[in-house]
Z-matrix of the N, CA and C atoms (Angstrom, degrees):
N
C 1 1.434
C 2 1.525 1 109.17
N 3 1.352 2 105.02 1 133.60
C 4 1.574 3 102.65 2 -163.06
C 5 1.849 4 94.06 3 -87.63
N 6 1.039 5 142.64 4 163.39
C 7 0.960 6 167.46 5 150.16
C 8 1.864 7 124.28 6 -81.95
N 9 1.277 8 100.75 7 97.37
C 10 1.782 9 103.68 8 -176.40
C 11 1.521 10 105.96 9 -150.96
N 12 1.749 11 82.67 10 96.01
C 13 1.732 12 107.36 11 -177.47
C 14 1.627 13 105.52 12 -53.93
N 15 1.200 14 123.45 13 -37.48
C 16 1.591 15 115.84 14 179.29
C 17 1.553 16 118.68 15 -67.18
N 18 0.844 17 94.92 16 -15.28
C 19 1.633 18 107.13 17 165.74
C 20 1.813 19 103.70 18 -44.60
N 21 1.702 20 100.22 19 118.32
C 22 1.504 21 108.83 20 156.77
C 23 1.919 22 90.28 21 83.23
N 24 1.487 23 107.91 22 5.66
C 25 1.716 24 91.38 23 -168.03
C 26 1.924 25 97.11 24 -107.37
N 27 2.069 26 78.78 25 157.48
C 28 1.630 27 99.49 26 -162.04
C 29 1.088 28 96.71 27 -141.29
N 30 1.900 29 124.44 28 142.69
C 31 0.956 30 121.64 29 177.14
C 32 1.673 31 115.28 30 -72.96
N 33 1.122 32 133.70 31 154.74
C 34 1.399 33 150.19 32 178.73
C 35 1.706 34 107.11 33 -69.00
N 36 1.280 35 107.97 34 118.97
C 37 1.651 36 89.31 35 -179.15
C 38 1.791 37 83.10 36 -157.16
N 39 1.685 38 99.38 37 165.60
C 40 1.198 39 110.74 38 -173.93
C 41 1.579 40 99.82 39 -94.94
N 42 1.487 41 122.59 40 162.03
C 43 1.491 42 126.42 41 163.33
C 44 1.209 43 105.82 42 -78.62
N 45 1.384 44 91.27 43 157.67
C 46 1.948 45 111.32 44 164.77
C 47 1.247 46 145.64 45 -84.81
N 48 1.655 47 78.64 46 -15.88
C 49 2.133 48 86.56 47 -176.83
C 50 2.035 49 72.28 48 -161.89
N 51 1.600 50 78.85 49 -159.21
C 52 1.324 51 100.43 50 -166.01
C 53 1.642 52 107.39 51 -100.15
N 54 1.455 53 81.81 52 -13.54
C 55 1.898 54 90.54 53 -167.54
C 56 1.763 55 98.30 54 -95.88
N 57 1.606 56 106.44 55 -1.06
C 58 1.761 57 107.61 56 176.72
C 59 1.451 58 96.90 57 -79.25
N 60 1.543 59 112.48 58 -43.45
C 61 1.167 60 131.89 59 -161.49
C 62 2.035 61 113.38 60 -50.23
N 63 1.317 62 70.76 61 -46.95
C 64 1.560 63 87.20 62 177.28
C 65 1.093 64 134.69 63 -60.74
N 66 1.252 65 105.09 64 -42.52
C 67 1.281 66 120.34 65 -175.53
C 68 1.456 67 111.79 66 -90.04
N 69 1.756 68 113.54 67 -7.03
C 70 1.784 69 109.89 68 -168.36
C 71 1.894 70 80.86 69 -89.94
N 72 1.421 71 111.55 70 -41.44
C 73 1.592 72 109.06 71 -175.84
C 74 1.803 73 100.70 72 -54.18
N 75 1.277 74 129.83 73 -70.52
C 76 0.983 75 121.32 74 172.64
C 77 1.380 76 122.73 75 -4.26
N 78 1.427 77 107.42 76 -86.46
C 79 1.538 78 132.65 77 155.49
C 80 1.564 79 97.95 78 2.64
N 81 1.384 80 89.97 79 -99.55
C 82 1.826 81 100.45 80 -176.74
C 83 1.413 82 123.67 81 -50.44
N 84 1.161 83 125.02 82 -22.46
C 85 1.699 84 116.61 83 170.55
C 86 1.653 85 100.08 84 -89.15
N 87 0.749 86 130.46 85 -23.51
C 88 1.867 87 125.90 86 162.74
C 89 1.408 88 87.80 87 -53.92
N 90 1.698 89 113.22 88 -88.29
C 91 1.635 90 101.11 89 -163.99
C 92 1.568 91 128.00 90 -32.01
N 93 1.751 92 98.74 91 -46.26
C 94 1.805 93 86.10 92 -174.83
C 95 1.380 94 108.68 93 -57.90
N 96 1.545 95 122.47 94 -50.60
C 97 1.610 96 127.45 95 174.32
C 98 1.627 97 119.81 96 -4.41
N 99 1.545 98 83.19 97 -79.84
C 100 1.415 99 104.15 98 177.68
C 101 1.332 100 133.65 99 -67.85
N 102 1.328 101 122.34 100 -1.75
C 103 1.419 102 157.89 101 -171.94
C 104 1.254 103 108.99 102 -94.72
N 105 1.505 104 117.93 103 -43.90
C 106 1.707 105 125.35 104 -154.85
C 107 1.969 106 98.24 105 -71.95
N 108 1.203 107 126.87 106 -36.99
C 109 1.258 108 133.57 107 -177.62
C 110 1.963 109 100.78 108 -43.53
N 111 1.704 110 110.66 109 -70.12
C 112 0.990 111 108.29 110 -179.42
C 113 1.760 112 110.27 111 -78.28
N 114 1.153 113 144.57 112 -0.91
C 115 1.352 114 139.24 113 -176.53
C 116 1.988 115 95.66 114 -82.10
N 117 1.330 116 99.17 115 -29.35
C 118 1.781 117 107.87 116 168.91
C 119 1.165 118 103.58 117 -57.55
N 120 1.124 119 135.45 118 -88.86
C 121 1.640 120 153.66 119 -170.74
C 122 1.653 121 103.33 120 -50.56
N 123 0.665 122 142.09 121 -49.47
C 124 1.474 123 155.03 122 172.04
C 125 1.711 124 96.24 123 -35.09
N 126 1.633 125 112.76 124 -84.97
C 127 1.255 126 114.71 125 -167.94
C 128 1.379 127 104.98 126 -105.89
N 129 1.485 128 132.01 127 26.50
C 130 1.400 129 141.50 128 129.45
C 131 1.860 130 83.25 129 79.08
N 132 1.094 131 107.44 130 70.85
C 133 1.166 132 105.53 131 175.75
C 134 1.777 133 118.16 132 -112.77
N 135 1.696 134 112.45 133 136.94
C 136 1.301 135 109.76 134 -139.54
C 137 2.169 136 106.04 135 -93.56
N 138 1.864 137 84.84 136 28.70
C 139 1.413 138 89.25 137 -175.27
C 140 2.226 139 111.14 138 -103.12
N 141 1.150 140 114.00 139 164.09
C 142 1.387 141 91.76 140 165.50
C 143 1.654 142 115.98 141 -82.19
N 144 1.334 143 90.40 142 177.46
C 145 2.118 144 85.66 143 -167.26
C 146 1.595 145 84.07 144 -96.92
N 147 1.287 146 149.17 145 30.10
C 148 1.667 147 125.40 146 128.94
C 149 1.215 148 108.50 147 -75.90
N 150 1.643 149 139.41 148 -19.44
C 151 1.396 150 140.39 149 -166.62
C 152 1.744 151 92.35 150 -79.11
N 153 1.069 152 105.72 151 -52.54
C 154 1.820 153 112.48 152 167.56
C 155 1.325 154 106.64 153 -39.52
N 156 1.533 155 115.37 154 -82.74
C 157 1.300 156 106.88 155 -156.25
C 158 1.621 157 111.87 156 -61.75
N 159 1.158 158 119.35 157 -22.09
C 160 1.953 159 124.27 158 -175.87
C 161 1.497 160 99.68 159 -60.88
N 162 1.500 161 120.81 160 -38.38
C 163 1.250 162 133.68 161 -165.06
C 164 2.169 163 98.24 162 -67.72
N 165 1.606 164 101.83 163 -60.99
C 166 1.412 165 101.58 164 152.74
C 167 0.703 166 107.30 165 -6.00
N 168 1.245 167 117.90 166 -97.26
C 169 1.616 168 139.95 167 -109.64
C 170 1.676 169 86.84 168 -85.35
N 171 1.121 170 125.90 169 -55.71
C 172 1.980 171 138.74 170 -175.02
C 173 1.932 172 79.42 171 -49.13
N 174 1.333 173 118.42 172 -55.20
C 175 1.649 174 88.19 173 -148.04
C 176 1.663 175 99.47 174 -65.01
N 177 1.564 176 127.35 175 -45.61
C 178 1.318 177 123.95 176 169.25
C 179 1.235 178 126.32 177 -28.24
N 180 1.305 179 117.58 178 -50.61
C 181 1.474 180 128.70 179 172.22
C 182 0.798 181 131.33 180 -60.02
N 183 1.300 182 112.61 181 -22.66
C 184 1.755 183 108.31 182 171.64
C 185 1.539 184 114.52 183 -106.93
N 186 1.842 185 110.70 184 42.01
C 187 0.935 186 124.65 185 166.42
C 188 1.447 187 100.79 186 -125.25
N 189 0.724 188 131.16 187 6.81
C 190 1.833 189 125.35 188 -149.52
C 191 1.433 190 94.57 189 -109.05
N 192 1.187 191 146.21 190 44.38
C 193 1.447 192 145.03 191 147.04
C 194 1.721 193 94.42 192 -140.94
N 195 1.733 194 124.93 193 56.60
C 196 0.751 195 105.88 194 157.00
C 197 1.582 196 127.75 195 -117.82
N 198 1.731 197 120.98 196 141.49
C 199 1.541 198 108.29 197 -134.01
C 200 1.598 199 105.36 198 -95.09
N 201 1.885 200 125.39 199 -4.52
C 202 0.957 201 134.03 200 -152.04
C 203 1.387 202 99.36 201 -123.81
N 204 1.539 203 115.92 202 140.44
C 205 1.083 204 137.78 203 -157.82
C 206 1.569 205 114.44 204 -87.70
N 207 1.453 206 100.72 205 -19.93
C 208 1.286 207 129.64 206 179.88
C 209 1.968 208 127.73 207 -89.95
N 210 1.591 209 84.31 208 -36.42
C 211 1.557 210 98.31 209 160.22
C 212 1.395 211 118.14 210 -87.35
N 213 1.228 212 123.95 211 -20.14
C 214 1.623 213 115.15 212 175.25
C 215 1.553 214 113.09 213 -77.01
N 216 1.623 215 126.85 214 -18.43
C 217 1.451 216 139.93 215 -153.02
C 218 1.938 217 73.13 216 -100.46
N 219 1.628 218 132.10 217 -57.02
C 220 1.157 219 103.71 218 168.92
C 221 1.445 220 138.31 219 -61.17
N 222 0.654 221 103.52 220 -50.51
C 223 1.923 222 98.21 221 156.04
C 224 1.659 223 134.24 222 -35.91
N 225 1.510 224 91.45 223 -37.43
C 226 1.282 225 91.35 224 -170.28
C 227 1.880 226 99.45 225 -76.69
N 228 1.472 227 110.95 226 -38.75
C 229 1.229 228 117.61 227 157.59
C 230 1.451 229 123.94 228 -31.89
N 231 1.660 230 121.65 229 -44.82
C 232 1.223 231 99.38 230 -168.60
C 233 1.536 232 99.35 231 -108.10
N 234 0.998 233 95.50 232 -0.11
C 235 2.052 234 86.72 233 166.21
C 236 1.392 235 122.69 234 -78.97
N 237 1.794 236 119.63 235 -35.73
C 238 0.894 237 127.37 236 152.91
C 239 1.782 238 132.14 237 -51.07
N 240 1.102 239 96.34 238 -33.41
C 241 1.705 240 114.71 239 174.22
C 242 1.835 241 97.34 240 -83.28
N 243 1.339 242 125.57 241 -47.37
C 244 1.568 243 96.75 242 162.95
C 245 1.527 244 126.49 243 -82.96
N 246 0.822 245 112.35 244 17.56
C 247 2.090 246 114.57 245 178.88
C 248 1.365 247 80.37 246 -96.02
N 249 1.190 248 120.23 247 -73.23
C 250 1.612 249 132.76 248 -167.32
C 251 2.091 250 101.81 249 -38.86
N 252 1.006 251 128.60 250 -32.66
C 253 1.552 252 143.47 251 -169.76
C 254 1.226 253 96.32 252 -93.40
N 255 1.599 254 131.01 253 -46.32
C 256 1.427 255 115.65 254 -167.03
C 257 1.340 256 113.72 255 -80.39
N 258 1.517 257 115.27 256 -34.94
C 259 1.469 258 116.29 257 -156.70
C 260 1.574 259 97.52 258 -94.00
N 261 1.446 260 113.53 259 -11.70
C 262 1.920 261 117.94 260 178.31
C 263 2.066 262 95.45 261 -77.53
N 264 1.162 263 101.08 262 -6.25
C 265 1.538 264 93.90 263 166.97
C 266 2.112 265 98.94 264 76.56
N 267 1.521 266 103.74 265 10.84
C 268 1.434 267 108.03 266 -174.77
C 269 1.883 268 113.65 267 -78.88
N 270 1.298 269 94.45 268 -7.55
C 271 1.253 270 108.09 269 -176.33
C 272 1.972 271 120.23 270 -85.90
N 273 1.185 272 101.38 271 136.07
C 274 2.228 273 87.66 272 -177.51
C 275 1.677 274 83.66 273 -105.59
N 276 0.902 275 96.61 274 153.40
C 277 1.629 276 129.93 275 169.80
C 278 1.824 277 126.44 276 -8.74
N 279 1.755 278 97.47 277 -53.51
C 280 1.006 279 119.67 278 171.81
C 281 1.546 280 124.22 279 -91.48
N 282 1.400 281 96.26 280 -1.09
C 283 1.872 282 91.22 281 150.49
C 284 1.405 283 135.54 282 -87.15
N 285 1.733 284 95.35 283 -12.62
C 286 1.079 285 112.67 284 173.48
C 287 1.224 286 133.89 285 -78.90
N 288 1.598 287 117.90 286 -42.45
C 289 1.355 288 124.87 287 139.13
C 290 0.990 289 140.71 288 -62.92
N 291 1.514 290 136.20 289 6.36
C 292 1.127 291 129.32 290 155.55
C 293 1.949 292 118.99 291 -65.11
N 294 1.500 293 107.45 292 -4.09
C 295 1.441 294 96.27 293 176.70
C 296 1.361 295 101.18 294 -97.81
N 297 1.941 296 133.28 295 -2.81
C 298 1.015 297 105.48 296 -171.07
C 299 1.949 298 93.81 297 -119.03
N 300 1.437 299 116.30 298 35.10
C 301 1.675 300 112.42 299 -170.47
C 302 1.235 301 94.08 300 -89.23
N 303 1.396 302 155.91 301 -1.31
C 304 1.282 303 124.05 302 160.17
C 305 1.557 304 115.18 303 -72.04
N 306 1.184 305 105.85 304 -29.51
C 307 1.729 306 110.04 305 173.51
C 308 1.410 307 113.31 306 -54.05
N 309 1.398 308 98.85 307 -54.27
C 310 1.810 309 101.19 308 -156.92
C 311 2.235 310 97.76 309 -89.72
N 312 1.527 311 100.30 310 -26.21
C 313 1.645 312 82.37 311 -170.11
C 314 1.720 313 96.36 312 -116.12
N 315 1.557 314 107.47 313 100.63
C 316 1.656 315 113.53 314 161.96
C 317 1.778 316 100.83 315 -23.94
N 318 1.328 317 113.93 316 -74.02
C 319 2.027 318 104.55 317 -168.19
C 320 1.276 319 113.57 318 -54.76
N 321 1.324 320 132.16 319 -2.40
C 322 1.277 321 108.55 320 165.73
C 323 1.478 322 128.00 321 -104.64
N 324 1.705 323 104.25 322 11.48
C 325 1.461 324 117.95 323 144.65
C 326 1.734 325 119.56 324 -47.62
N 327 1.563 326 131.34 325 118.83
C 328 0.865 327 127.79 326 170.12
C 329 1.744 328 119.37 327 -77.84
N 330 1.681 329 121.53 328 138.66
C 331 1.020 330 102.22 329 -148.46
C 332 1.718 331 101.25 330 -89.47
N 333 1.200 332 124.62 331 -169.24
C 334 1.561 333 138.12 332 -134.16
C 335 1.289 334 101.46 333 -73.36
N 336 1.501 335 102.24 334 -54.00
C 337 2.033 336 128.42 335 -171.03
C 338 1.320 337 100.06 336 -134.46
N 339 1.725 338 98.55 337 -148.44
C 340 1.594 339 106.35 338 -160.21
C 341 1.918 340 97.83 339 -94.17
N 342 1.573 341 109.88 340 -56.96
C 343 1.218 342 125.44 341 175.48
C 344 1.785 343 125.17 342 -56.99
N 345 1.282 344 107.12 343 0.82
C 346 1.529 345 116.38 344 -178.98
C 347 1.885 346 91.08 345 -90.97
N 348 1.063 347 106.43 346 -63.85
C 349 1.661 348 119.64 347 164.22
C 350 1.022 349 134.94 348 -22.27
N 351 1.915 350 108.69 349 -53.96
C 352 1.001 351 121.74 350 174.22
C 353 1.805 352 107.88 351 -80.62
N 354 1.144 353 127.88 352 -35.65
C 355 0.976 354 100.47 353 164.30
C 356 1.085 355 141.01 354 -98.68
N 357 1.610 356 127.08 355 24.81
C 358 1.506 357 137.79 356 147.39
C 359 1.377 358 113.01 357 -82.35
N 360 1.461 359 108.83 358 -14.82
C 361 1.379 360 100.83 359 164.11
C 362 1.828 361 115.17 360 94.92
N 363 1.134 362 109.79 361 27.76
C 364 1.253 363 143.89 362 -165.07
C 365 1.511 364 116.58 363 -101.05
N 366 1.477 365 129.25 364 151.57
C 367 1.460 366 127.93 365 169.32
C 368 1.014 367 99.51 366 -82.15
């Protein structure tokens, strides 16, 4: 397997409006979409690729009330910098599941309040 770090690479640039913005996010949640089929097969992962893409879609979303023009151009940066990491095959296994361990591991649910914690015995 040949190795070609420029692979998937883009220069860093800021948006112009809000409506650039949109459409560069767009951009990148299409790519992961369409991506998640082989990001399955890739690191042989024992979920279906709608469990992938739902997972998507949650991490986007809990960006989507953001009000600065400046924080979305970072984001868009580091989503692009992980598509660019997953599909270069730079990624091991367990970086990959760390976006889906609240699903698969009950303890890494954080608990409710302070006293649920304290008495499971938890920080």
């Amino acid at each position: 397997m040949v190795i070609n770090p420029t692979y998937l690479a883009q220069r860093t640039r800021s948006s112009l409006s809000w409506s650039d913005a949109k459409s560069r996010v767009i951009r990148s949640y299409r790519d992961w979409l369409r991506a998640s089929p082989e990001i399955q097969t890739m690191y042989s992962l024992n979920m279906p690729v709608s469990a992938i893409r739902t997972k998507i879609r949650q991490e986007f979303e809990r960006h989507r009330f953001v009000a600065q023009l400046k924080t979305v151009d970072v984001l868009l940066m580091n989503s692009h910098q992980e598509f660019q990491e997953t599909l270069n095959f730079w990624k091991q296994l367990t970086h990959v599941l760390k976006y889906f361990r609240a699903e698969e591991d009950p303890k890494a649910r954080l608990p409710k309040d302070f006293m649920q914690g304290f008495i499971e015995g938890r920080n």
